[in-house]
C-alpha positions as a printed Julia matrix, in Angstrom:
281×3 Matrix{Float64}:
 64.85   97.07  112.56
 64.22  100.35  110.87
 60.75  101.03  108.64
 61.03  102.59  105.11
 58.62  104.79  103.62
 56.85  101.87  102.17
 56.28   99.69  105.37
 59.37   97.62  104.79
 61.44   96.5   107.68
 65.3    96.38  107.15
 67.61   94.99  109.51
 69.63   98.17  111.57
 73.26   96.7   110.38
 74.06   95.6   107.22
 77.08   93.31  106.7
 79.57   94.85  103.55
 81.27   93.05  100.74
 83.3    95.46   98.97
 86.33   94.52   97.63
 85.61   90.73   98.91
 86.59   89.48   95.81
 88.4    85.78   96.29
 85.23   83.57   95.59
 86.15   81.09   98.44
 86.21   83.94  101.31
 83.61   85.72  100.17
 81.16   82.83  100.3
 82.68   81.68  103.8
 82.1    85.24  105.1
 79.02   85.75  103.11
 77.54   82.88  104.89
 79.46   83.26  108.96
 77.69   86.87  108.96
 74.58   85.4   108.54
 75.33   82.21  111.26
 76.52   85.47  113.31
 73.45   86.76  113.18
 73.15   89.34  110.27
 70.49   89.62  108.22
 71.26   92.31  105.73
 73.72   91.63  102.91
 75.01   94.37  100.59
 76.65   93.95   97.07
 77.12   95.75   93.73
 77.81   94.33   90.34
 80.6    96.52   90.11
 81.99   94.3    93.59
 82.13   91.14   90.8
 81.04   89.21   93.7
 77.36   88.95   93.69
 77.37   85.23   92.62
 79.62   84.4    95.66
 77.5    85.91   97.4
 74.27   84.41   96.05
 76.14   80.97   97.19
 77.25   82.01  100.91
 73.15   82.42  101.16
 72.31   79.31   99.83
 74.75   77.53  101.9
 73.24   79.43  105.03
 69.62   78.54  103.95
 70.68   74.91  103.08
 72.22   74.47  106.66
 69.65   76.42  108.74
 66.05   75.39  107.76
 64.59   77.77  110.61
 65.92   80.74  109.04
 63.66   81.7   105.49
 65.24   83.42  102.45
 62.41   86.38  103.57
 64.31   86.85  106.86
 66.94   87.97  104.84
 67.4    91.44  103.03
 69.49   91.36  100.29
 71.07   94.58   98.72
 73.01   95.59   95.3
 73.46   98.02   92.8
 73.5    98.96   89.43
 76.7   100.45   88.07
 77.78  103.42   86.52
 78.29  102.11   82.79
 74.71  100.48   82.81
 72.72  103.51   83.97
 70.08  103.99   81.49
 66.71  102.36   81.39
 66.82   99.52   79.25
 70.53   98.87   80.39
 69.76   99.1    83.69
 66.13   96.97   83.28
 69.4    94.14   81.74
 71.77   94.88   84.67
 68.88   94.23   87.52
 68.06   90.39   85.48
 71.86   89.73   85.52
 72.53   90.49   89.11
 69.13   88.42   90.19
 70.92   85.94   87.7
 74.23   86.06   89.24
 72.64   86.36   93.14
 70.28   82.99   92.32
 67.49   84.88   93.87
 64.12   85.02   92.96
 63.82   89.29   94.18
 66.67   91.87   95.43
 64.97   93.23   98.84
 66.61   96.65   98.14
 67.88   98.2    94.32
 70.35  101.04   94.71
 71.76  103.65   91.85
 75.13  103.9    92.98
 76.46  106.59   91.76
 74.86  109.73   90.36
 76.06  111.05   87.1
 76.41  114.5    88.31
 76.91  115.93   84.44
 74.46  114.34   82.8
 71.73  113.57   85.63
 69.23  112.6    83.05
 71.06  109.51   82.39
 70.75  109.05   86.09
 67.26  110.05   86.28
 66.33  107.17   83.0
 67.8   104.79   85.52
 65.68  105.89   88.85
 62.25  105.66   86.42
 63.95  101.91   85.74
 64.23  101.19   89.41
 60.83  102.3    89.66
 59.54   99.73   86.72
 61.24   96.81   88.96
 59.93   98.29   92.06
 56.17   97.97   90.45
 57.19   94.89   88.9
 57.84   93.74   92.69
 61.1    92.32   91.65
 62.23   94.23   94.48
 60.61   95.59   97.58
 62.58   98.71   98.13
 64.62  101.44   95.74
 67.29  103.83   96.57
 70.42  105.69   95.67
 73.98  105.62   96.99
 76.38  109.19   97.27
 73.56  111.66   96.59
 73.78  115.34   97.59
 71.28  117.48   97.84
 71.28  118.68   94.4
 71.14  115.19   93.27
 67.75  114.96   94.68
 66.5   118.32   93.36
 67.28  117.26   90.17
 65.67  113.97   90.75
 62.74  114.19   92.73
 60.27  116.3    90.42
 60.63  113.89   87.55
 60.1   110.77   90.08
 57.3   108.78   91.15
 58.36  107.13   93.87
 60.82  109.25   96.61
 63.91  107.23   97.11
 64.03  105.28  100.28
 67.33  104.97  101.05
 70.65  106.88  100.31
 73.66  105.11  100.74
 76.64  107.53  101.87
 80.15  107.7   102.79
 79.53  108.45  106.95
 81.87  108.47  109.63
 82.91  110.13  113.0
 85.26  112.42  110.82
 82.59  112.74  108.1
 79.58  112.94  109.75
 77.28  114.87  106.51
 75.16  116.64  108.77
 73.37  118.61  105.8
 72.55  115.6   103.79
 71.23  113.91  107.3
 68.78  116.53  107.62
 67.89  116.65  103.96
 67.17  112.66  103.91
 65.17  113.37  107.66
 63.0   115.61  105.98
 61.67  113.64  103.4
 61.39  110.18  104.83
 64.76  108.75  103.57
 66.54  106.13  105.74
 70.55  106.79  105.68
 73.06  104.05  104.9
 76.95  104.48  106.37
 79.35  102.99  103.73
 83.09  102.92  104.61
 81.07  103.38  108.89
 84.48  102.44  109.93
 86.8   104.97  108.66
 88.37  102.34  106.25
 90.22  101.26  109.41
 91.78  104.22  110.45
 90.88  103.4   113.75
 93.62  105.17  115.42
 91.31  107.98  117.47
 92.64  108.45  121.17
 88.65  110.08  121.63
 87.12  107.06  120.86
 89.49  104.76  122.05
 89.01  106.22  125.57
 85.32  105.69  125.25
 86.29  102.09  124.37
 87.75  101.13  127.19
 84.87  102.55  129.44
 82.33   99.99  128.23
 84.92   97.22  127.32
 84.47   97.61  123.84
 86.43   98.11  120.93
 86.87  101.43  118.69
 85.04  100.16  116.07
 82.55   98.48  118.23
 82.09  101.93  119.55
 81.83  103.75  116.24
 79.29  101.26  114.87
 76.75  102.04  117.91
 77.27  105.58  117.09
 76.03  105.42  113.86
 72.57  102.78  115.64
 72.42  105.58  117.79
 72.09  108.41  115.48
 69.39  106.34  113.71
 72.21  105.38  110.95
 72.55  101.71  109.12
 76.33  101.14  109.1
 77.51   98.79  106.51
 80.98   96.79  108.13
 83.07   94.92  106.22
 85.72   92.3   107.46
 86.85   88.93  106.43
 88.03   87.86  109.7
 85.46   86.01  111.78
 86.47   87.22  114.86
 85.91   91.16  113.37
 82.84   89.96  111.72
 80.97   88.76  115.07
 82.48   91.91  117.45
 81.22   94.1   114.77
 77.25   92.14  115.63
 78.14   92.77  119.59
 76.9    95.95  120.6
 75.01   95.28  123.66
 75.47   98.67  125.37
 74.7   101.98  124.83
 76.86  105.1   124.35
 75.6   108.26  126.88
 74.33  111.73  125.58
 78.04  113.29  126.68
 79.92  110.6   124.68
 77.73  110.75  121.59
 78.04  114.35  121.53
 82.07  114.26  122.15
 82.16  111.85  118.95
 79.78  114.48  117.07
 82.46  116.9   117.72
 84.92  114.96  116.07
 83.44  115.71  112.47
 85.28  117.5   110.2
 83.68  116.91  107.01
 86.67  114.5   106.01
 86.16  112.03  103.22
 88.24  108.66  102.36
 86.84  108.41   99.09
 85.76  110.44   95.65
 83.36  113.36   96.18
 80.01  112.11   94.52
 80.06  115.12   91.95
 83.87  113.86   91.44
 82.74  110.64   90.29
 84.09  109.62   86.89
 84.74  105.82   86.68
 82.18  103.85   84.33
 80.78  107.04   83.21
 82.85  107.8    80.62
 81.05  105.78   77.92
 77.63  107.75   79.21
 79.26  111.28   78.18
């Protein structure tokens, strides 16, 4: 478990849901994380899958009466197109609508609107209505830089306590890591695995050292570096090696995968970032 700012506990791994679209598999893998042994779920309205999630946690709860719904921590995120603060204040109810939960344990902007960051700073004094409002227990942003937050932070309240980032071996945002360090903010890996280009002859050889896999190896990097890597599979066998990481990584391998980074990105640079904006502009 790591602690946010606010006293919060939040599980160390989170278990991912982009692009798990197909209701059926999404609620079966939704709710085999959980039997795995994860306790953090993450979604986003814009993943149009929040109520099949909302019923691969009911199922789990239904079938395991030991296990309470505040055991579980329960992420998502407001989209681009409702940032704002009354549209966002709508988007939170419909997500807790579409979830069937009573409170989100974590609220996330997930983009920032990098030309017009007052938009994105209505929606952070939103999050920070709900957060009051104890509808949820933590707030946050995804894909921040650091000028994101100096824009942000003198016209907030409340710090954000988590930023949600694309992190990786090859992408290892060692400026941002520092920044977030310095003022308390937990980091969140999205896309922890690469988006399965797993193909690294480094890591691979540090695989077969400990009997683990390249992606088993990866995620204890990030546990390691005092990250919370967010895998995502559909396969159940994936979904329970990527829970298995009984062993720890020495100080010469964890420093051979630091010198893998290259500042490479799989997806959009945050100040890139267009989609669902355009009716903001």
């Amino acid at each position: 478990m790591y602690k946010l700012r606010n006293g919060v506990e939040i599980p160390e791994i989170a278990f991912g849901t982009w692009k798990i679209t197909d209701p059926e598999v999404c609620r079966k893998s939704v709710k085999y994380a959980l039997e795995t042994g994860y306790r953090h779920i993450d979604t986003a309205m814009v993943y149009r899958n929040e109520e099949f999630v909302g019923e691969g946690i009911k199922e789990f709860l239904a079938e395991n009466k030991n296990v309470k719904r505040e055991d579980l921590f329960i992420t998502t995120k407001v989209w681009n197109s409702d940032q704002g603060y009354d549209s966002t204040l709508a988007a939170f109810e419909l997500s807790l609508k579409k979830l069937d939960l009573e409170y989100v344990d974590l609220y996330l902007i997930h983009w920032p609107n990098t030309p017009n960051m007052k938009t994105t700073i209505d929606t952070w004094k939103a999050l920070e209505k709900l957060y009051k409002e104890k509808k949820v227990r933590a707030i946050g942003v995804c894909n921040f830089e650091i000028h994101h937050f100096e824009e942000l932070l003198p016209e907030a309240e409340i710090i954000p306590m988590i930023d949600q980032i694309e992190l990786h071996p090859l992408n290892q945002q060692l400026k941002s890591r520092a920044y977030c360090n310095e003022k308390g903010i937990i980091v969140e890996s999205w896309s922890p695995l690469m988006q399965g280009n797993l193909e690294n002859d480094v890591i691979e050889k540090i695989g077969k050292v400990h009997g683990k896999t390249v992606a088993q190896v990866i995620l204890k990097w990030h546990l390691q570096s005092g990250l919370l890597p967010l895998p995502k599979s559909v396969t159940p066998s994936r979904i329970k090696e990527n829970k298995d990481l009984d062993f720890t990584l020495s100080t010469e391998e964890m420093n051979t995968i630091n010198a893998l980074n290259k500042e490479e990105r799989f997806a959009t640079h945050p100040d890139n970032m267009s989609s669902g904006f355009e009716n903001l502009r």
